[in-house]
C-alpha positions in Angstrom: -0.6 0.2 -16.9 -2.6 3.4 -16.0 -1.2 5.5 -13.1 -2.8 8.6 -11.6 -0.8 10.5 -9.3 -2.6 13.3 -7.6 -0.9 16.3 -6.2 -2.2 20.0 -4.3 1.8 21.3 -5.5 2.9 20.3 -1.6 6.5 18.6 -1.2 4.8 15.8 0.1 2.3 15.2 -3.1 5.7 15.6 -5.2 7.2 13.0 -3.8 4.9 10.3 -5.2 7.0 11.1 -8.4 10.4 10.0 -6.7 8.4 7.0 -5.5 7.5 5.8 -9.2 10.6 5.9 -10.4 11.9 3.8 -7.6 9.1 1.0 -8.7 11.1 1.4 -12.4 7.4 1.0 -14.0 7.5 -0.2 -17.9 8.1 2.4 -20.3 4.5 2.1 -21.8 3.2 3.0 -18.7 0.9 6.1 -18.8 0.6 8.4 -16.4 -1.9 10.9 -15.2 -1.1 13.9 -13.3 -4.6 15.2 -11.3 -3.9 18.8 -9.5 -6.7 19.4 -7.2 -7.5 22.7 -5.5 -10.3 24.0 -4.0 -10.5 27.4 -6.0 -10.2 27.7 -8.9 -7.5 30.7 -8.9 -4.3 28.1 -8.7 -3.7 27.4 -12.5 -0.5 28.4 -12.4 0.2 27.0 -9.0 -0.5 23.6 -9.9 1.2 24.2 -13.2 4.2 24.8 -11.5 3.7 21.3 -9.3 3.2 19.4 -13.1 6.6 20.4 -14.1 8.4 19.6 -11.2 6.3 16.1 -11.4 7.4 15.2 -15.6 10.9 16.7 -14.4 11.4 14.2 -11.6 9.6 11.6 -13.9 12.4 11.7 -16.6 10.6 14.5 -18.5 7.2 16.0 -20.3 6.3 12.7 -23.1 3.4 11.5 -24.7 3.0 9.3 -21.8 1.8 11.7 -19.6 -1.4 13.7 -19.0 -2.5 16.9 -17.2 -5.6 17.3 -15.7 -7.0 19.5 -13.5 -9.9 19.4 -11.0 -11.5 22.0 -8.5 -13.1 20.8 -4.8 -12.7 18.8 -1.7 -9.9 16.2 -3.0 -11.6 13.1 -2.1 -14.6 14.0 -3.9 -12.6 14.9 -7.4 -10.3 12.0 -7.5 -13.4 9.7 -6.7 -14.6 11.1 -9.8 -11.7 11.2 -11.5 -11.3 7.6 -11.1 -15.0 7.0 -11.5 -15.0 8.4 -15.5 -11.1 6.5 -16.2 -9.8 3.3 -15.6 -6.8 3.0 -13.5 -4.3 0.6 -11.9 -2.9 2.5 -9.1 -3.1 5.4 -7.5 0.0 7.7 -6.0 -0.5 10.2 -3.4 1.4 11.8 -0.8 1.7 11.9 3.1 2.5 14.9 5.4 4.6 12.9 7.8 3.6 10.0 10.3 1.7 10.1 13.7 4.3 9.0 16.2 1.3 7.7 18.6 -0.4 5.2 18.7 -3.5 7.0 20.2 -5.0 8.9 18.3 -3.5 7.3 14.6 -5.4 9.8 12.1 -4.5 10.5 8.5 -5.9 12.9 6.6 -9.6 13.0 5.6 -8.8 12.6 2.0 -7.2 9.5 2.3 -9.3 8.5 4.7 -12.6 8.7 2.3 -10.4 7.2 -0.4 -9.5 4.3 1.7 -13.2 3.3 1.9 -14.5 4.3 -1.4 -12.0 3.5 -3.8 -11.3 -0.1 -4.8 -8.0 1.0 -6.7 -4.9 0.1 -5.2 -3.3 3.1 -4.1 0.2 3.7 -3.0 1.0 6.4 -0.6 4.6 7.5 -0.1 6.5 9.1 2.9 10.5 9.0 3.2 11.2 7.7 -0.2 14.8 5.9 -0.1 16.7 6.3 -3.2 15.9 2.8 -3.4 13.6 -0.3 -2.1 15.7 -2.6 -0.7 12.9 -4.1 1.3 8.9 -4.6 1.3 7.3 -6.1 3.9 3.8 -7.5 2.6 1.0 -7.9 5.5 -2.1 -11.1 5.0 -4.9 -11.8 7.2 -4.6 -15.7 6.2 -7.9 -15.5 4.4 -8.3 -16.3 0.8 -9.1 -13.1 0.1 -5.8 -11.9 1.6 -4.0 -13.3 -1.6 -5.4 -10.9 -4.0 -3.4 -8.2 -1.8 -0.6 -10.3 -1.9 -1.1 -10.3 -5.9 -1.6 -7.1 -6.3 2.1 -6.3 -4.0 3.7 -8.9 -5.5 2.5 -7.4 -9.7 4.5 -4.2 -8.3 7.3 -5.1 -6.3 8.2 -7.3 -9.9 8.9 -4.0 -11.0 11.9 -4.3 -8.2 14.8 -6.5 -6.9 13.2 -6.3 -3.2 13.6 -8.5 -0.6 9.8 -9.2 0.6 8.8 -10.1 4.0 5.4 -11.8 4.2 3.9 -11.4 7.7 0.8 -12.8 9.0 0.2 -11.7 12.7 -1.7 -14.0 15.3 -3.0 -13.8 18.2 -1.9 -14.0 21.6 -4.9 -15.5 22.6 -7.0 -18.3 21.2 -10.1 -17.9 19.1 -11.7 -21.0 19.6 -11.5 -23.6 22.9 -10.3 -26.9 20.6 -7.6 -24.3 19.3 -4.0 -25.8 19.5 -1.1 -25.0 22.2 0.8 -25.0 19.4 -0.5 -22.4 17.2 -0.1 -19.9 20.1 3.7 -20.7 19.9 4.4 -21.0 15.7 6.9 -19.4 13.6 6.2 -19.0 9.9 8.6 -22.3 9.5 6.9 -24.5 12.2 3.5 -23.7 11.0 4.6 -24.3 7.5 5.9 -27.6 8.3 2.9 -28.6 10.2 0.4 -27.7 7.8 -1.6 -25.4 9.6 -3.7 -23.6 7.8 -1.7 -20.2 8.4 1.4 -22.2 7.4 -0.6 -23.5 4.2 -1.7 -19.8 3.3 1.9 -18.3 3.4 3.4 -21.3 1.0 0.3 -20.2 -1.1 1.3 -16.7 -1.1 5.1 -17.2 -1.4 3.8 -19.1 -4.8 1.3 -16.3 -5.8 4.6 -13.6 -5.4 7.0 -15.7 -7.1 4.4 -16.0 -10.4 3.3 -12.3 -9.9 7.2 -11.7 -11.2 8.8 -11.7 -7.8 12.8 -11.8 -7.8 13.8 -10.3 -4.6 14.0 -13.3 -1.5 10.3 -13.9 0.4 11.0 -14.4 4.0 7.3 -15.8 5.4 6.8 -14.2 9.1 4.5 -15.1 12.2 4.8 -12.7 14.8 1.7 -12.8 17.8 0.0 -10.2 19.7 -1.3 -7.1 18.2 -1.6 -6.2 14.6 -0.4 -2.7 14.7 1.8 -2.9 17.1 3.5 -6.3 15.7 3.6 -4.8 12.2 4.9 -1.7 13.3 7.7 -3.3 15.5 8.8 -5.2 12.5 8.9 -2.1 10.0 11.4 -0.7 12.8 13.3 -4.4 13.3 13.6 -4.9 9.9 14.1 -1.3 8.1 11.9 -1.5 5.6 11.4 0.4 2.6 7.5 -0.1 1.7 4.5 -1.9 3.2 2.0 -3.3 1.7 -1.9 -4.1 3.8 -5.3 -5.0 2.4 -7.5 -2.0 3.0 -10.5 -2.8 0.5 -13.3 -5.2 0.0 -12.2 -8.3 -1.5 -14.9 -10.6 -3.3 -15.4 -13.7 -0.8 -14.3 -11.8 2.2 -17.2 -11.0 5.1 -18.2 -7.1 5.4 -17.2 -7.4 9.3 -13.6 -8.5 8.0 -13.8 -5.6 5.6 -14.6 -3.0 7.5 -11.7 -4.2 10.0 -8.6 -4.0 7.2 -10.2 -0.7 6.1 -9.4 0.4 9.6 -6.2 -1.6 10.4 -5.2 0.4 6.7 -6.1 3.9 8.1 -4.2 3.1 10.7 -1.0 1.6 9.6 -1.3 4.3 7.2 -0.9 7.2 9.8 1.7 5.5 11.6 4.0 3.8 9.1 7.2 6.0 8.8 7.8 4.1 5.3 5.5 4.1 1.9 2.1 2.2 2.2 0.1 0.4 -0.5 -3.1 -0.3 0.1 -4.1 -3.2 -2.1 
C-alpha cells in the first residue's frame, strides 16, 4: 500500500501522522511525505514538519519518502498524484464549521474533492483510538465500492461500523410505499426492499473487505447532512466515511451531488472524514 500524506508544517497537517498509526497500516506500507509551500524559501521549515511526521510515525525507515513541491497545494498534489500511484491520501483540517450555513472547507480540499479519484482521508480530533466508524451509502450500486474502499481500511482496525443510508422524508415516486417512509434498517431488511437488500450487500462487502469490528446497518429519514451529522453526535464516533467521487455506473447528476454532500460533511464533521 502507497500513502501520501501532505503537510504545509501546520499542527493540523501533522496530525494526519497520529491518524495513520491509529489505522495500524501493514508494515510494508510505504509512505510519502509531500511538503508544499508556495515559495520556495521554506526548506527548512518543511524539514522540520518531516521529522516531526517519521517521529510520530515510529521513526525515519526505508519506508518513507521526502518530497517536496512549490505552488498553490491543490495544483502540486494533483500532480504529485498524477506522475505516482497511490492508495490514499492523508491531509489535515483546521477545525470544523459549526454552521450549517455557509459549510466551506478549504479550497484545497475542495479542488481535491473533485479532481482526484484517490481516496483521501482527512483527519481532525484524532482519538488515541477508533472505537467507532460510521460508513454513509446512497443505496446505489455504486455506493458499495465506498463501502469497499472503508471497509479495506477500517480492517486495519477492531471498529465498530455503523452503516447508514439516509431516506427521505418524502416520497420520490406516487406508487412509493407508506412503508418505506416509516423503515428502520431491520424492517427494510426483512422486507426486502431494495434499501434493505443493499445494506445486507454491504454488511457482506465489509465483512470480506476484513471487517472484525460489529456492523450495525442504520436508516434514519429527513435530511442527509443533518441526519448524518445528528448521528456522528448520537453515536460518538471516531471516523466517517462518504462517497465524494465518480463511481463507474453512477449518473454525473448523482456524482456531482456526493461531491457536494462530501464538501459538506467534510466542513462540518467534528471527527476524521474519508472520502472514498
Amino acid at each position: 500500500m502507497r500513502i501520501l500524506i501532505c503537510t504545509d508544517g501546520s499542527p493540523a497537517a501533522e496530525q494526519t501522522a497520529a491518524l495513520a498509526t491509529r489505522i495500524n497500516f501493514p508494515p510494508e506500507t510505504a509512505f510519502t511525505l509531500l511538503g508544499v509551500s508556495e515559495s520556495d524559501g521554506d526548506q527548512a521549515f518543511l524539514t522540520a514538519s518531516f521529522e516531526r511526521l517519521e517521529a510520530a510515525l515510529g521513526g525515519a525507515r526505508p519506508g518513507i519518502l521526502r518530497k517536496m513541491r512549490y505552488g498553490h497545494a491543490s495544483d502540486q498534489i494533483h500532480k504529485e498524484v498524477g506522475e505516482s500511484r497511490y492508495d490514499l491520501i492523508l491531509l489535515g483540517a483546521r477545525g470544523h464549521s459549526r454552521h450549517l450555513v455557509p459549510a466551506k472547507i478549504g479550497s484545497t480540499l475542495s479542488r481535491l474533492i473533485r479532481t482526484v479519484d484517490v481516496p483521501m482521508l482527512v483527519s481532525r480530533n484524532v482519538p488515541e483510538r477508533i472505537n467507532k466508524a460510521l460508513i454513509c451509502t446512497a443505496a446505489e450500486a455504486a455506493s458499495l465500492e465506498t463501502v469497499r474502499n472503508a471497509g479495506q481500511l477500517l480492517a486495519q482496525t477492531t471498529a465498530e461500523v455503523g452503516l447508514l443510508h439516509v431516506m427521505s422524508q418524502v416520497a420520490l415516486r406516487l406508487d412509493s410505499l407508506s412503508d418505506d417512509l416509516l423503515d428502520t434498517a431491520q424492517t427494510a431488511m426483512q422486507r426486502g426492499t431494495r434499501e434493505g437488500r443493499h445494506l445486507e450487500d454491504a454488511i457482506h462487502l465489509l465483512q470480506q473487505s476484513g471487517v472484525t469490528g460489529r456492523v450495525i446497518p442504520l436508516i434514519r429519514h429527513g435530511l442527509v447532512v443533518d441526519e448524518v451529522l445528528d448521528e456522528l453526535h448520537e453515536g460518538h464516533y471516531d471516523l466517517l466515511a462518504v462517497g465524494g467521487h465518480y463511481q463507474p455506473g453512477q449518473s454525473r447528476w448523482m456524482g456531482i451531488l456526493l461531491e457536494d454532500l462530501a464538501g459538506e460533511l467534510t466542513a462540518l464533521a467534528s471527527c476524521s472524514v474519508l472520502i472514498a
